[in-house]
Structures are given as C-alpha cells and as structure tokens.
Residue frames as a rotation matrix with the C-alpha (Angstrom) as fourth column:
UNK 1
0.645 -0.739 -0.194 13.05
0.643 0.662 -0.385 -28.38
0.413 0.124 0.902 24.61
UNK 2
0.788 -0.598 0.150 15.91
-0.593 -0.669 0.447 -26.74
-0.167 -0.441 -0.882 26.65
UNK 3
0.512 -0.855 0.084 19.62
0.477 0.201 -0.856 -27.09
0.714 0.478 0.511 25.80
UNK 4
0.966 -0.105 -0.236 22.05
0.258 0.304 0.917 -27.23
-0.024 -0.947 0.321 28.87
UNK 5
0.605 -0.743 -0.286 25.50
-0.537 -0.116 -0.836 -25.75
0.588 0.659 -0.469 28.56
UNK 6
-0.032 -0.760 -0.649 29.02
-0.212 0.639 -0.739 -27.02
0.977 0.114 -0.182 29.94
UNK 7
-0.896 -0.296 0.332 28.47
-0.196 -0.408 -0.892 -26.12
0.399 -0.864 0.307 33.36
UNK 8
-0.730 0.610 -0.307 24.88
0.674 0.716 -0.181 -28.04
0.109 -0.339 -0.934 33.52
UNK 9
-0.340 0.752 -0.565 23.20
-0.148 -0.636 -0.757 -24.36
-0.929 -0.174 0.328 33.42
UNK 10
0.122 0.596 0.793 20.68
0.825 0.384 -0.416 -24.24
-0.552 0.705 -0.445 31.01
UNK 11
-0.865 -0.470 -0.178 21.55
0.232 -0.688 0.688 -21.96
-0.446 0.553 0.704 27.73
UNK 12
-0.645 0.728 -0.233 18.36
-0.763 -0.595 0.253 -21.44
0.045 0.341 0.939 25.94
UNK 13
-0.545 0.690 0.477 14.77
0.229 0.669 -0.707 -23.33
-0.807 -0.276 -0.523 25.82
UNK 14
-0.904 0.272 -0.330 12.66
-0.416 -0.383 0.824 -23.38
0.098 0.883 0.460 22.53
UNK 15
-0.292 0.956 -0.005 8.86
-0.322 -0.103 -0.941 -23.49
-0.900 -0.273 0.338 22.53
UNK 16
-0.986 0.139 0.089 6.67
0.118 0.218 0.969 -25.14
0.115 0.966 -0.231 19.89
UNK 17
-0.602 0.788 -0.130 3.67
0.689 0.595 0.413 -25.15
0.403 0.159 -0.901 21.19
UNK 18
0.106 0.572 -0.813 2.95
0.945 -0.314 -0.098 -22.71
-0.311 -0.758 -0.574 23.43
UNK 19
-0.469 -0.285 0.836 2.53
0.703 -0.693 0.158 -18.84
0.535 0.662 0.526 22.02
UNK 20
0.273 0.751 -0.602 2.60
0.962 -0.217 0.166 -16.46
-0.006 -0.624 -0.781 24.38
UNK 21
0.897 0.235 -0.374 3.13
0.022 -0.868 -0.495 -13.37
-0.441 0.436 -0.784 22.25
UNK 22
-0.252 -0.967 -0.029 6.39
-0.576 0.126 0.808 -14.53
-0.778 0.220 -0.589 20.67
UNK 23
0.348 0.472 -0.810 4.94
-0.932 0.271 -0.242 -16.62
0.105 0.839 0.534 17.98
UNK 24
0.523 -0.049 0.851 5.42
-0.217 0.958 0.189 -20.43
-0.824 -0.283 0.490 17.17
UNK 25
0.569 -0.456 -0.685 7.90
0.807 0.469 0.358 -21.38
0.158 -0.756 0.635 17.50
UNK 26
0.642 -0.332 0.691 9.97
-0.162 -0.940 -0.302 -19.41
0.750 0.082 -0.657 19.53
UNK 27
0.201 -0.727 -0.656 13.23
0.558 0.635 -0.533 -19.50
0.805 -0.259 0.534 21.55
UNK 28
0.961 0.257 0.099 14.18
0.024 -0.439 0.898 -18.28
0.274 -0.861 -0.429 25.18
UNK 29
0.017 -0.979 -0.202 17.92
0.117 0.202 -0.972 -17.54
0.993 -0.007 0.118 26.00
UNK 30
0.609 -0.032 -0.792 19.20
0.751 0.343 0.564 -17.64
0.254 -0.939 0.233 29.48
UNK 31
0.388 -0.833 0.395 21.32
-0.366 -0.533 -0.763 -14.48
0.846 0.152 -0.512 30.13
UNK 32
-0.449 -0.830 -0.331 23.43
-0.097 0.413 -0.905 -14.49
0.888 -0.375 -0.266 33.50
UNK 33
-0.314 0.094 -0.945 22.55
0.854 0.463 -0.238 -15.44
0.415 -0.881 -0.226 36.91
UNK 34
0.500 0.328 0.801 20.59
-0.280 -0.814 0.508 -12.89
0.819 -0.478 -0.316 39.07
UNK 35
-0.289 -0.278 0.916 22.17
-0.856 -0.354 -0.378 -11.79
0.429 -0.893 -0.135 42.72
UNK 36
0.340 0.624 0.704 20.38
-0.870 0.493 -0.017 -15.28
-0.357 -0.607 0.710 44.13
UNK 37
-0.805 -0.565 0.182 21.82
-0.334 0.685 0.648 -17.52
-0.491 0.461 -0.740 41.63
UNK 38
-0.063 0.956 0.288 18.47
0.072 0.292 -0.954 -17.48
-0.995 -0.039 -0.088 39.96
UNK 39
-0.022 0.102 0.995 17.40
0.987 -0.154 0.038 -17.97
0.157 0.983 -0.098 35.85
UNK 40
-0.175 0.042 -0.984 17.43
0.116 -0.991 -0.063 -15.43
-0.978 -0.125 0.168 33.92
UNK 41
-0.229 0.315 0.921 14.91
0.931 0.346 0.113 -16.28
-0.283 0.884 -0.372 31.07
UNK 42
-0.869 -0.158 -0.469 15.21
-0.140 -0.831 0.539 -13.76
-0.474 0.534 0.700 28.31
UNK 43
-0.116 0.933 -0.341 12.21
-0.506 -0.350 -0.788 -12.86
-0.855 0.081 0.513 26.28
UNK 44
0.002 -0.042 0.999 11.27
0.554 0.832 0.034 -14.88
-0.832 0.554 0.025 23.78
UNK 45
0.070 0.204 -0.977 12.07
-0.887 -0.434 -0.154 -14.80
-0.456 0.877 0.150 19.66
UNK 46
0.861 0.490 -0.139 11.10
-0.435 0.565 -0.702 -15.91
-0.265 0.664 0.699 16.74
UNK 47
-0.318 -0.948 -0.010 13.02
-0.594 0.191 0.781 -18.62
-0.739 0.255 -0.624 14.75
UNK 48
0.702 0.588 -0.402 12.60
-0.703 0.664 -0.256 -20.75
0.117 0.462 0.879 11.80
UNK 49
0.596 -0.320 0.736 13.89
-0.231 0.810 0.539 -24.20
-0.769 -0.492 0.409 11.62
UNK 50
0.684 -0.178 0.708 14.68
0.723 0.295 -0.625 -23.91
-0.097 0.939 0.330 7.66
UNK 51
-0.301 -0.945 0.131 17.31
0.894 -0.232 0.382 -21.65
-0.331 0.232 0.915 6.46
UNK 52
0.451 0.442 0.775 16.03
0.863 -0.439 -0.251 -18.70
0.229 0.782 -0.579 4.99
C-alpha cells in the first residue's frame, strides 16, 4: 500500500507481505528527491498495526 502526499509524491509505502530483511510488516518512507527528481525509498521498519 503506498500513501501519496499533497503534491501527488508518494510519502511512505507499507509492505505486508513481502520480507526482505525488515520483517512483516514493514514500512518504507520516501525522503527527498535525488539530483534527477528520482524516489528516494528509505529503508524499511518495523511497525505494528495495534498500539502497544
């Protein structure tokens, strides 16, 4: 699932399924644009969906 801010870039992307040394689930922020106007997918962490 990926979540889009105001400006139509994308803000972070959350994984359920796929574990690819971040555990399941796990979330990907977006930091700023590279020199190209390219993503800039941050490494993934953990999250839980419940409160705790």
């Amino acid at each position: 699932m990926r979540l889009y801010g105001d400006t139509g870039a994308p803000v972070v992307d959350f994984d359920f399924d796929h574990d690819h040394g971040q555990g399941v689930p796990h979330a990907h922020n977006y930091g700023p644009p590279g020199p190209l106007g390219e993503l800039n997918r941050e490494t993934g962490r953990s999250f839980s969906l419940l409160p705790w």
